[in-house]
N, C-alpha and C positions, 0 to 999 in steps of 0.2 A: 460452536466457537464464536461465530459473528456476534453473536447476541451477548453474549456473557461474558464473552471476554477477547473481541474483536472489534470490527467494524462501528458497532454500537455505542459503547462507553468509550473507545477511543476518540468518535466524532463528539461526543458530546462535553468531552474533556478538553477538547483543539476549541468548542465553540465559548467555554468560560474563559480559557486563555487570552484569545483572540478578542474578547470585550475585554478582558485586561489589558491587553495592549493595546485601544485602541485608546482608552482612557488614562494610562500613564507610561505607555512606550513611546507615544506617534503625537508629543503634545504639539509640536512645532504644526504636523497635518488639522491639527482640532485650531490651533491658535488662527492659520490661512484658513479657514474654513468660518472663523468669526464665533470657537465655543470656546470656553475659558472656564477653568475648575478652581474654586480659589482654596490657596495652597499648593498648585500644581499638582506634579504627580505623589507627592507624597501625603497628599488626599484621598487618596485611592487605595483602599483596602481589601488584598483579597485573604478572605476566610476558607482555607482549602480543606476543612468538613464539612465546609456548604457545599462546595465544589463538587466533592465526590458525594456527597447525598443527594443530588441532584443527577450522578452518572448512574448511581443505583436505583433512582427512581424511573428514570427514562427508559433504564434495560428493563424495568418491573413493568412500567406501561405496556409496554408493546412484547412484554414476552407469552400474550396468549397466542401470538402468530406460531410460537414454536412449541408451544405444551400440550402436553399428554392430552389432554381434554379435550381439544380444537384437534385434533387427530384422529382420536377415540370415538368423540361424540359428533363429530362433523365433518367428519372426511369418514369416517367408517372404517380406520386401521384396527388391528388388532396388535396391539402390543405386548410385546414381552421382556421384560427389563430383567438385563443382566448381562453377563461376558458370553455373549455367542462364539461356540467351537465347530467347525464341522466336523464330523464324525465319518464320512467319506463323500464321494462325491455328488451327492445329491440330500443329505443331512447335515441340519445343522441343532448341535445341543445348544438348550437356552436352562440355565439352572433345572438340568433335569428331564425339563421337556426336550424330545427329540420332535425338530420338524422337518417336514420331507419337502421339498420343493423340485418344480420345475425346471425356475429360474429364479436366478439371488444377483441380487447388490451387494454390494461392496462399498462402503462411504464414510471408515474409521477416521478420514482428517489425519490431521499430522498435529506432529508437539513439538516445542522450542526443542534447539538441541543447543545442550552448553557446550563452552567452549572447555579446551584445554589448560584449566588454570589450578594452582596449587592451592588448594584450600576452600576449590567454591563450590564442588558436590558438598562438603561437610559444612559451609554455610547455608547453602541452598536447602540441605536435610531438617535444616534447624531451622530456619525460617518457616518450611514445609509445618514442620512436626507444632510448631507452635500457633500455626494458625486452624490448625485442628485439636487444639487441646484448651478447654474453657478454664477460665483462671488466674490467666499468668499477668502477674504484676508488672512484670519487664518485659518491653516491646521486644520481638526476636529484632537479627538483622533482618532492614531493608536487602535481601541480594530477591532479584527478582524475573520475570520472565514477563511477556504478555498475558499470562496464566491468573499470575497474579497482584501485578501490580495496582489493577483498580479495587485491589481490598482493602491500598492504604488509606489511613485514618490522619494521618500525622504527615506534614509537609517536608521530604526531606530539606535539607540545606543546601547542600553540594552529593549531586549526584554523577557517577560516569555511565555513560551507556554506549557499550558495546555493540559496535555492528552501524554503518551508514547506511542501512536498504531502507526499505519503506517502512517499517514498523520504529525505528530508532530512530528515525529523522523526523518523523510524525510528535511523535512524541516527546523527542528531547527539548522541540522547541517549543511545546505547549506546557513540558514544566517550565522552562527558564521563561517563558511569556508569564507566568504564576507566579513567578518568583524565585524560583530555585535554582541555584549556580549548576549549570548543564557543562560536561565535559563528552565528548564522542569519540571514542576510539576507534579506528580502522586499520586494514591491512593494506588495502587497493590504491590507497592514496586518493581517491574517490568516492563520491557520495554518489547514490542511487545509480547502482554502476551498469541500469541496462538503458539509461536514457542517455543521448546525445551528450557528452561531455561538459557541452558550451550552457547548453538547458540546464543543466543537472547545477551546475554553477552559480546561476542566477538564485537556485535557493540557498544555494550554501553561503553566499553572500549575504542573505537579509538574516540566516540566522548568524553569524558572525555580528551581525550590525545590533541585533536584539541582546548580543549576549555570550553565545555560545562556542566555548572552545573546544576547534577540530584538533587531534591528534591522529592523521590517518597514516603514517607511514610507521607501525607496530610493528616490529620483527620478531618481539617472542611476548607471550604474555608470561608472569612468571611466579606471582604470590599475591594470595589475597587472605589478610587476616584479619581479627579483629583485635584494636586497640586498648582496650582497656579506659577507653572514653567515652564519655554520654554527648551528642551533639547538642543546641540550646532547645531542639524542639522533643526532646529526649531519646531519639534512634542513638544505638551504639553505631561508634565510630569503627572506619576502616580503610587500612590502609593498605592499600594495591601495588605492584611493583611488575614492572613493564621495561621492554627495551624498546627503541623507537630509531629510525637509520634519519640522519641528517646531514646532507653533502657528503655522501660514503662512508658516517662516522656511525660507532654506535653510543645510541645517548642511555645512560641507565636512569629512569625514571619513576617517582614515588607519589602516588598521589593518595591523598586526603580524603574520604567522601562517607555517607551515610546512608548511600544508597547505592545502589548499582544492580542494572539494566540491561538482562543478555538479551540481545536481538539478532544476532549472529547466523540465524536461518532459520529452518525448520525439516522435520525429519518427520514420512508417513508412518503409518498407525499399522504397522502389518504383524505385528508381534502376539502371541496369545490365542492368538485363532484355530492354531496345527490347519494352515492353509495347505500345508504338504497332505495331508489326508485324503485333500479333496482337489492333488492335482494341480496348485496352481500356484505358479513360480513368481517367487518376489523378489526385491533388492533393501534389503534395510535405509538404502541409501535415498534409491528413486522411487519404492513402491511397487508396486501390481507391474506385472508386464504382461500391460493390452495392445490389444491391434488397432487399427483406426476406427474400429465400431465398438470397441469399449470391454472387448471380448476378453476374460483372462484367457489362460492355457486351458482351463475349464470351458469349452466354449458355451456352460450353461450358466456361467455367471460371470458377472461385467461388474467394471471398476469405474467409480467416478470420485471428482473430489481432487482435494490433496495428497490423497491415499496413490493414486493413480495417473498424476498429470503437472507437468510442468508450470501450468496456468493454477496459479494460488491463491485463486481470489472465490469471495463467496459466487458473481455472478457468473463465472465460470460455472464453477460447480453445478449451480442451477440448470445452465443449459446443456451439460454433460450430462444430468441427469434425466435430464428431460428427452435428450439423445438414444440413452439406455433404454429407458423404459420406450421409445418405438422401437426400437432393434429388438428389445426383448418379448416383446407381448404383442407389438401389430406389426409385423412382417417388415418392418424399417431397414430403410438403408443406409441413414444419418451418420456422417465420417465425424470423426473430431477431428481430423486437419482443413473441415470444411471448416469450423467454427470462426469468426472472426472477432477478436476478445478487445475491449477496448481498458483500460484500467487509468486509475490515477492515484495519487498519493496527495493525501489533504495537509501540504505545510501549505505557509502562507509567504510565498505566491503559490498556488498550487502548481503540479505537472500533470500532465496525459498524454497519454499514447495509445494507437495503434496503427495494427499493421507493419509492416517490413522497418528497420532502421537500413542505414545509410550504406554499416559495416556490414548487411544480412545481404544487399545488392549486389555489393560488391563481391558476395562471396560465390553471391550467385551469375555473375556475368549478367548483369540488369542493368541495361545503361537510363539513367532517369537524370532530371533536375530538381533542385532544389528551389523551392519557391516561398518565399516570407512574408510577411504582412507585421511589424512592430506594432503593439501596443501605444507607443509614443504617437504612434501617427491616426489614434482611436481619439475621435471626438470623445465618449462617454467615456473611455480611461481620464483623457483627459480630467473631466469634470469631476472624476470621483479620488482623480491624487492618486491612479494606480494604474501608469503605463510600461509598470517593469512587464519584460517576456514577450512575448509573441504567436505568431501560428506558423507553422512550420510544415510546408506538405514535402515529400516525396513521390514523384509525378513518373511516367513513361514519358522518357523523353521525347517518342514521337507520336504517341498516340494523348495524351495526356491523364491518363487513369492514374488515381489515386492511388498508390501502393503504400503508402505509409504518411501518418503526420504524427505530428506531437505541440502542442501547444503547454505554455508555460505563462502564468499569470493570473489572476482575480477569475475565479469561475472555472477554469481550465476543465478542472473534470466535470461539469454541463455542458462545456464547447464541445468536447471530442465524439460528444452523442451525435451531433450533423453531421459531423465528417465521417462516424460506422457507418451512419444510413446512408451518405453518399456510396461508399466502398461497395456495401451491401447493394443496393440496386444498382453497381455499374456506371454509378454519377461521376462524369470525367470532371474535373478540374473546369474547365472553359465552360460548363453547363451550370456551375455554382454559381459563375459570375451572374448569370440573370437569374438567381432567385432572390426576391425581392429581402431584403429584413430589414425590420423597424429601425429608427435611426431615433435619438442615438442607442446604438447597444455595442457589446463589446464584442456580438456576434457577427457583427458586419466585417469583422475584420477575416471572416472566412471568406464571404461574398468576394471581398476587396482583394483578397491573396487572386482568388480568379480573375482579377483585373490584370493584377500583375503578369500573371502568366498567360493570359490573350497579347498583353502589351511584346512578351517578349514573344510569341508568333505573327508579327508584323514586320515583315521581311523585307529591306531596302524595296524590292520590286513588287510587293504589293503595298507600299507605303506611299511607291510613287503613282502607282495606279489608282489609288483612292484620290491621290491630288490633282491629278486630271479630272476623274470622276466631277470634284468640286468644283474646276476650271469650268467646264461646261455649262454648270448649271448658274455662274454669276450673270 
């Protein structure tokens, strides 16, 4: 999924955006900066089948990391393609072939799951059906998923997209940085609803500023059809109907659009398999139910992945598998509640996290402080016009260990890589402040956060005892 229709083409579609806006969103940034486009921004063209021929090329470069052949002929798998069943608890059919195994993996991933809306399985089917039938003179509807949306060819105009998490907020604002009118609908009243509030905010602000209209307080979704109109880039039109609460009210709502974008979660892969055969209990909802070594009910085969595990992200998965296969083949003891997962979401300002939040402390009777370092007060933010955000630790309040940070701003997800390896080796807070880094960077503001937090263990009574110290030695 990363490759083809994840991680991959959505970085490289954030990274054509982001040169668009850097060249006709942010001219005021270029204008202080001393560059000048003459014509302004309406010099700046973007061609969005460049765009995606460019996201289709980049997933074609690097997709021998993940093909048959590089597996086959260079790791020495033996492959069998097709819908694997097991047949009981220690077979599994592969078109025919029965194979007998040990120990098995588990690693089906998950798929968008729609929402509850009147009309958008039957659009969605129609989009489906026509982008597997060669021919067709008229574009189906834009209704789309992360499945499929980097197959578009054509730019829509005004699109909505469904869901504030990490995949629709990535996205929504690399279309509207491209140029297309971005709408986001939500239930939560919130965008990226597992990060810090106040963090999470900071992006919804710069997308707001580029463009982007939040509607996050949805009460019922309720019809989506199509119009009997062709947009100007020739997608058929559609028209959505929603209710939405405002100051206790409910508002009925109609909007307009040529595309639309479920991002609303996602659902594991457990369907098809007859896992019951072979013993081993699932939830359509949460997936496999493992135990902290990856164990299903089976305990001769283990689950990793999306299929399996709360953490949704490709390098999870990596390291959960990478877990399994010691448990399962070299006598491992490897927990996954050891694992410590750092993640980010690439809008622009970026987010990242890991470890504990604030509300996870609190839940847990964890008494900690909060320690900050702004952006604003970064010489190299400074210089580069980009001091939104921060770094953010959650610290033991008496010991000073690191239980959680999250940083928000330029870079973010490359900053939270220092802060795992602190976590990971037991690097307190106060121990960061002396490790050296290059000046200016925007790294230093982890360093600097450790200043803060030595400054605030400076105790009336050993603040007066260093000034004696000093008395002395004049």
């Amino acid at each position: 999924d990363c490759l083809n229709v994840g991680c991959v083409p959505s970085k490289a579609l954030i990274h054509s955006a982001n040169l668009a806006h850097k060249l006709r969103g942010d001219m005021n940034h270029l204008a202080d900066a001393g560059i000048f486009i003459n014509g302004g921004a309406e010099a700046v063209h973007v061609e969005f089948s460049k765009v995606m021929e460019r996201v289709r090329r980049i997933r074609a470069e690097i997709s021998h990391h993940d093909s048959a052949q590089r597996f086959t002929k260079e790791l020495g798998v033996e492959l069998f393609f097709g819908r694997g069943k097991f047949t009981s608890e220690r077979t599994v059919e592969v078109n025919g072939n029965t194979l007998k195994f040990q120990k098995a993996i588990i690693a089906t991933g998950g798929f968008p799951s729609l929402i509850p809306l009147k009309g958008l399985k039957e659009l969605h089917s129609m989009a489906s059906d026509a982008e597997n039938t060669n021919g067709n003179t008229m574009p189906p509807p834009a209704v789309m998923t992360n499945e499929s949306v980097f197959n578009l060819t054509r730019q829509p105009t005004r699109m909505v997209v469904v869901g504030a998490g990490v995949i629709g907020m990535e996205l929504a604002q690399a279309f509207q940085r491209l140029g297309t009118s971005v709408t986001v609908l939500g239930r939560s009243g919130k965008v990226l609803p597992k990060e810090d509030e106040d963090l999470a905010v900071i992006v919804k602000d710069q997308m707001v500023k580029d463009g982007v209209d939040f509607k996050l307080s949805v009460a019922e979704y309720k019809s989506i059809e199509l119009n009997g109109q062709i947009s100007e880039n020739g997608l058929p039109e559609m028209t959505m109907r929603f209710s939405e609460l405002s100051d206790g009210n409910t508002i009925h709502t109609e909007i307009t659009c040529d595309a639309i974008l479920i991002a609303a979660g996602r659902r594991p892969n457990v369907s098809g398999m007859d896992l019951e055969k072979a013993g081993i209990e699932f939830d359509t909802k949460t997936g496999l139910k493992v135990n902290d070594r990856l164990q299903t009910t089976n305990s001769k085969v283990y689950g990793v992945g999306d299929v399996a595990s709360t953490f949704k992200f490709t390098h999870a998965a990596d390291f959960l598998a990478r877990s399994a296969i010691r448990n399962a083949l070299f006598f491992g003891k490897a927990k996954m509640s050891c694992l410590l997962v750092p993640y980010a979401t690439f809008t622009s300002p970026e987010i990242a996290s890991v470890g504990l939040f604030a509300r996870d402390l609190k839940e847990r009777g964890i008494k900690y402080k909060i320690i900050e370092k702004h952006f604003a007060d970064n010489d190299r933010a400074f210089c580069d016009g980009a001091t939104q955000g921060m770094v953010r630790f959650r610290v033991d309040s008496q010991t000073g260990t690191i239980l959680g940070a999250s940083v928000v701003g330029e870079g973010a997800g490359n900053m939270i890589s220092e802060v795992t390896l602190a976590m990971q080796s037991g690097t307190t807070l106060d121990k960061l402040a002396n490790v050296i880094h290059p000046y200016p960077t925007t790294g230093e503001a982890i360093r600097l956060a450790g200043d803060v937090y030595n400054k605030q263990r400076l105790t009336p009574a050993v603040a007066s005892l260093l000034r004696g110290v000093i008395k002395l030695q004049r």
